[in-house]
VEXKEMAR-985795 format. One record per residue (C-alpha): x, y, z. Coordinates in nm, 2 decimals, padded with zeros to 4 digits. Example, Ala and Ser with C-alpha at 12.3 -4.5 7.8 and 13.67 -1.06 7.14 Angstrom:
01.23 -00.45 00.78
01.37 -00.11 00.71
This chain:
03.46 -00.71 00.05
03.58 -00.93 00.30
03.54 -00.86 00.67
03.79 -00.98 00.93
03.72 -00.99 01.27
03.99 -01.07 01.52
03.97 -01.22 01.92
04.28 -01.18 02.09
04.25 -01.44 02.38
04.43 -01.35 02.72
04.66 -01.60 02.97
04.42 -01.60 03.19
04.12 -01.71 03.04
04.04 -02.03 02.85
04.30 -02.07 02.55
04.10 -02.13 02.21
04.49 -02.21 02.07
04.56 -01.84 01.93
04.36 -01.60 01.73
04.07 -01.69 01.52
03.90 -01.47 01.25
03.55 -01.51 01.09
03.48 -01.34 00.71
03.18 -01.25 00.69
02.92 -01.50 00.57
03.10 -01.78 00.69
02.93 -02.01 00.96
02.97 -01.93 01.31
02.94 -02.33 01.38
03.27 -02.50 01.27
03.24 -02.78 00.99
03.22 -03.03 01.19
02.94 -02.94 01.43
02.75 -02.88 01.13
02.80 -03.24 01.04
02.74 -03.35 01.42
02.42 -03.16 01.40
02.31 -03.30 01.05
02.41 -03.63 01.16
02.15 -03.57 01.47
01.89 -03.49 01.22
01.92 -03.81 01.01
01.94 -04.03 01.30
01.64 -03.90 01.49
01.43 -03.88 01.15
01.11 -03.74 01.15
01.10 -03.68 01.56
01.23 -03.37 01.48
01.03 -03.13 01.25
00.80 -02.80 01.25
00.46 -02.84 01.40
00.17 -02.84 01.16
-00.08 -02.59 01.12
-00.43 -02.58 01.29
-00.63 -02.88 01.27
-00.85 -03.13 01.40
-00.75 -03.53 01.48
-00.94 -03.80 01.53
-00.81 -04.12 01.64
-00.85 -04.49 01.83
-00.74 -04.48 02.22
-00.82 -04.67 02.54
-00.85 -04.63 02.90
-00.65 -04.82 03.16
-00.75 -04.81 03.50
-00.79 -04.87 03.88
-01.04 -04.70 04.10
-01.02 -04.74 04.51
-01.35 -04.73 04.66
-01.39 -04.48 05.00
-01.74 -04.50 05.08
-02.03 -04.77 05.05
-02.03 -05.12 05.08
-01.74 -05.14 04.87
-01.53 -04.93 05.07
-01.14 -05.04 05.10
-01.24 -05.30 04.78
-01.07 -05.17 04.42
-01.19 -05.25 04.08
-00.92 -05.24 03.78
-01.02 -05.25 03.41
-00.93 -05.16 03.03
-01.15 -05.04 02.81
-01.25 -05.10 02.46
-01.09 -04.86 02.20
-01.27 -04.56 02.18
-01.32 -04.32 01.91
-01.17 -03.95 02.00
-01.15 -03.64 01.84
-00.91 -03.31 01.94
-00.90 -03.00 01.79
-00.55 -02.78 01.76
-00.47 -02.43 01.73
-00.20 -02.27 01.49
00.15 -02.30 01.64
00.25 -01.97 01.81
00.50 -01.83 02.08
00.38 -01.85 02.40
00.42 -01.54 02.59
00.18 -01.52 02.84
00.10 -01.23 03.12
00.04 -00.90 02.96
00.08 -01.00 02.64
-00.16 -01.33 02.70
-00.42 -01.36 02.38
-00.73 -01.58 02.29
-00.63 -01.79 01.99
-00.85 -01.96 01.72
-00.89 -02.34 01.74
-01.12 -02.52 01.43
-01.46 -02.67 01.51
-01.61 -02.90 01.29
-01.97 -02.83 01.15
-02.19 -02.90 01.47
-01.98 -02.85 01.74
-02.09 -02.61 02.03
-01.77 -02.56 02.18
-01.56 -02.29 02.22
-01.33 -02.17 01.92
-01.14 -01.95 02.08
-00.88 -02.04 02.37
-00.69 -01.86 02.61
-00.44 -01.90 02.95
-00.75 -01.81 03.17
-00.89 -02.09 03.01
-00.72 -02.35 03.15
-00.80 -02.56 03.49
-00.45 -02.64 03.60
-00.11 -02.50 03.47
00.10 -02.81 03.60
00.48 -02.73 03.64
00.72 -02.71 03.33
00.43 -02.59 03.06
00.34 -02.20 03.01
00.69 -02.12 02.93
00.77 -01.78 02.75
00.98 -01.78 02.43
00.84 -02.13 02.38
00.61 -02.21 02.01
00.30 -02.39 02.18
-00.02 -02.55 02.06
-00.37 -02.53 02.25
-00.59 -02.80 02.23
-00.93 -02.89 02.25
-01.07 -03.26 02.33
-01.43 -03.19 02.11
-01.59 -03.54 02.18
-01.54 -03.93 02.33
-01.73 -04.26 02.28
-01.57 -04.44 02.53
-01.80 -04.75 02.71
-01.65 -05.10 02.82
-01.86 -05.42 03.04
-01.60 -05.42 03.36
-01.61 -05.61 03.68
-01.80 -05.34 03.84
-02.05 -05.35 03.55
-02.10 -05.07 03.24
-01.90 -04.79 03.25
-01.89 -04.47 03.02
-01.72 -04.21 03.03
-01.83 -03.89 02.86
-01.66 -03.53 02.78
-01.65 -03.25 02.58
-01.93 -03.25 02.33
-02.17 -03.52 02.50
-02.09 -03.35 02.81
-02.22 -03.03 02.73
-02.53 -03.19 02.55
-02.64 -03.41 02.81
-02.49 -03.24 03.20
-02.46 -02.91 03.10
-02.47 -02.74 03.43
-02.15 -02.96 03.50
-01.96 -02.91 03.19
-01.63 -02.77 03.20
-01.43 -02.76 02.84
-01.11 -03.00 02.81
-00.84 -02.85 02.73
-00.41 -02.97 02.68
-00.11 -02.72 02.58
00.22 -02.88 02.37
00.54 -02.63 02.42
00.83 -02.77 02.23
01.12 -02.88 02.39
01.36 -02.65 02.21
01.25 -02.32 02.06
00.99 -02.44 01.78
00.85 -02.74 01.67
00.89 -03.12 01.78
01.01 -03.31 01.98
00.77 -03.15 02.24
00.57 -03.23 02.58
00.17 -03.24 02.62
-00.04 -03.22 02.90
-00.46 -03.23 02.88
-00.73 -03.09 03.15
-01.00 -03.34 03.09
-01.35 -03.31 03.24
-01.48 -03.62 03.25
-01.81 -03.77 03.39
-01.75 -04.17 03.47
-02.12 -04.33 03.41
-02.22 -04.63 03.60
-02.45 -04.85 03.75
-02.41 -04.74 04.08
-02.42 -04.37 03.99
-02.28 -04.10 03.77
-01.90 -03.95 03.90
-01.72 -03.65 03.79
-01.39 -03.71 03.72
-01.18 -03.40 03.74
-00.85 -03.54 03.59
-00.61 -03.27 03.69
-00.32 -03.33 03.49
-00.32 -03.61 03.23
00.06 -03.58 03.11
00.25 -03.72 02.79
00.61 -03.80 02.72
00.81 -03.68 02.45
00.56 -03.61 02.14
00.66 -03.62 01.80
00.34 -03.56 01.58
-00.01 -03.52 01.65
-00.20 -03.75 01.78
00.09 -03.85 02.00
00.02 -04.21 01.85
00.24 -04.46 02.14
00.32 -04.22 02.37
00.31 -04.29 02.71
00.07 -04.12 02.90
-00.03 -04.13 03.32
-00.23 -03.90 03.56
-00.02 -03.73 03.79
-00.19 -03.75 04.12
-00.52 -03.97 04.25
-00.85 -03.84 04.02
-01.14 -03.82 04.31
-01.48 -03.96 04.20
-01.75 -03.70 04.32
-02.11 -03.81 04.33
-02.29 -03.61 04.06
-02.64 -03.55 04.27
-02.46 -03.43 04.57
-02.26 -03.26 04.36
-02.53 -03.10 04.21
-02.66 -03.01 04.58
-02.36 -02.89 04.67
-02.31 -02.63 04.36
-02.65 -02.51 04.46
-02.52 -02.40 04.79
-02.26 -02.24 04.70
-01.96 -02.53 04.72
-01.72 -02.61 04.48
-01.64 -03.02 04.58
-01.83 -03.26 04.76
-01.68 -03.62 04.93
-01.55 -03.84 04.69
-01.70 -04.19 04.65
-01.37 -04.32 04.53
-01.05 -04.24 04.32
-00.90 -04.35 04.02
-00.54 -04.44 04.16
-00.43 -04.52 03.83
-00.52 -04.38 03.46
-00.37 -04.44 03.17
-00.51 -04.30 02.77
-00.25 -04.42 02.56
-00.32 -04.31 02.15
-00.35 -04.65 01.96
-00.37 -04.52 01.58
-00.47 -04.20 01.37
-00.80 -04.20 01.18
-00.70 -04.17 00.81
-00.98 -03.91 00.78
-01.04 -03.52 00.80
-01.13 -03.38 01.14
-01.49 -03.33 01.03
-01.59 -03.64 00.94
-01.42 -03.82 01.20
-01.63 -03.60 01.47
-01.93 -03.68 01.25
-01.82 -04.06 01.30
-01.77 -04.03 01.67
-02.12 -03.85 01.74
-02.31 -04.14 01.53
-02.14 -04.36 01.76
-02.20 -04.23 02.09
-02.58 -04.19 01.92
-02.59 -04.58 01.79
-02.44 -04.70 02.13
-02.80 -04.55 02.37
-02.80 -04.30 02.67
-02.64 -04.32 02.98
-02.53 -04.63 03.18
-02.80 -04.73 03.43
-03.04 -04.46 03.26
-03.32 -04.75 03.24
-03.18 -05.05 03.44
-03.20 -05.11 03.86
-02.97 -04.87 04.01
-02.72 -04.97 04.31
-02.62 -04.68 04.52
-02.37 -04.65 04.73
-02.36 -04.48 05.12
């Protein structure tokens, strides 16, 4: 049996042109908003879709970028590279809504076979909360950077940078997980925005630096790996000196003087490895294993001060 339901419209408020009645199980969207929005859909393709399930990526990506030197005889000098494509590898939790404060929970992320880090991931997890993320009512992913082989010959000699996995192997007493969050930008799915945590130690031949990135911040995502998307720090990244830093943790301190600052970072995602998650983390740790220890480990070391 059909339903009618009637608005009566006043004077004084806007005019819809009379009275309008609905039956019941007929759209609340007019015709042709439906075709506007199914218009939308076709144009924008597949950068509009459901977020897949839990999972683990691995993919090529590079670093770009400039360091300003505050101490040392290469104070007020500044170095600027771009490094080699590096092999990377993320894990991903199942999609959920996000609702935070009381009703905060731990949620599952995949690990591959040998991975020591955490599988489970939660809001007092996370190093930073930059402004715009965290938002209830919102489906969100957490992430997990599991492992980097990322080293490049640069004009102030090798570099490597090191996180996650190799981080925890080699400096655990400084490692600290890296970890990103993507919220939609509507109520489920892509498009969506990304943000990572990393915790980085910079290797060179002048010293070891950790590299606490604060907020490493994507555009407008539309799969994972973000393959293309543009991606910047947010604010300088200071360069602390890992043996006073060391000292300092000892005594109780949290920081230490910087040695420089990376004034400009950029990890854009190059291309998807066509591979499951496990064996591309298997592929990444042969690497990092094939490629030797640390930078300077058995060569003349320059330090600065």
């Amino acid at each position: 049996m059909s339903v009618n339901i009637t608005i009566n419209v006043s004077d004084e408020g806007p005019s819809t042109g009379g009275t309008t009645s609905l039956s019941s199980g007929q759209s609340e969207y007019p015709s042709n908003l439906m075709g506007d929005l199914t218009e939308l859909k076709d144009q924008m393709g597949e950068q509009i879709g459901p977020f897949p399930g839990s999972g683990i990526d691995g993919f090529l990506s590079h670093f770009v970028m400039m360091i300003e030197f505050l101490q040392g005889p290469q104070k007020g000098q500044y170095a600027t590279f771009s490094m080699p494509v590096a092999l990377q590898t993320v894990a991903r939790s199942s999609p959920f809504i996000y609702r935070g404060g009381q009703e905060s929970k731990s949620v599952p992320v995949p690990l591959p076979s040998g991975c020591t880090l955490a599988n489970q991931l939660s809001d007092s997890d996370f190093r930073e909360k930059p402004a715009g993320f965290f938002r209830h009512g919102k489906e969100t992913v957490f992430m997990q950077i599991l492992n980097l082989d990322a080293r490049a010959n640069t004009e102030i000699g090798p570099v490597r940078i090191i996180l996650g996995e190799t981080l925890k192997r080699e400096q655990p007493d400084l490692f600290a997980p890296s970890l990103g969050m993507a919220q939609s930008l509507g109520r489920s799915g892509f498009p969506a925005k990304l943000f990572f945590n990393p915790v980085a130690l910079v290797e060179t031949q002048f010293g070891a630096f950790r590299a606490v990135h604060g907020t490493l911040a994507y555009g407008r995502i539309t799969s994972f790996p973000p393959v293309g998307t543009p991606v910047s720090i947010l604010a300088p990244v200071p360069m602390e000196p890992v043996e006073t830093l060391r000292s300092a943790l000892a005594a109780g301190k949290t920081s230490v003087e910087p040695m420089g600052r990376i004034i400009s970072l950029a990890h854009p995602i190059d291309v998807a490895l066509q591979i499951p998650g496990d064996e591309a983390f298997r592929i990444v740790e042969h690497a990092i294993a094939s490629a030797g220890g640390p930078v300077g480990q058995s060569g003349t070391t320059m330090k600065l001060g």
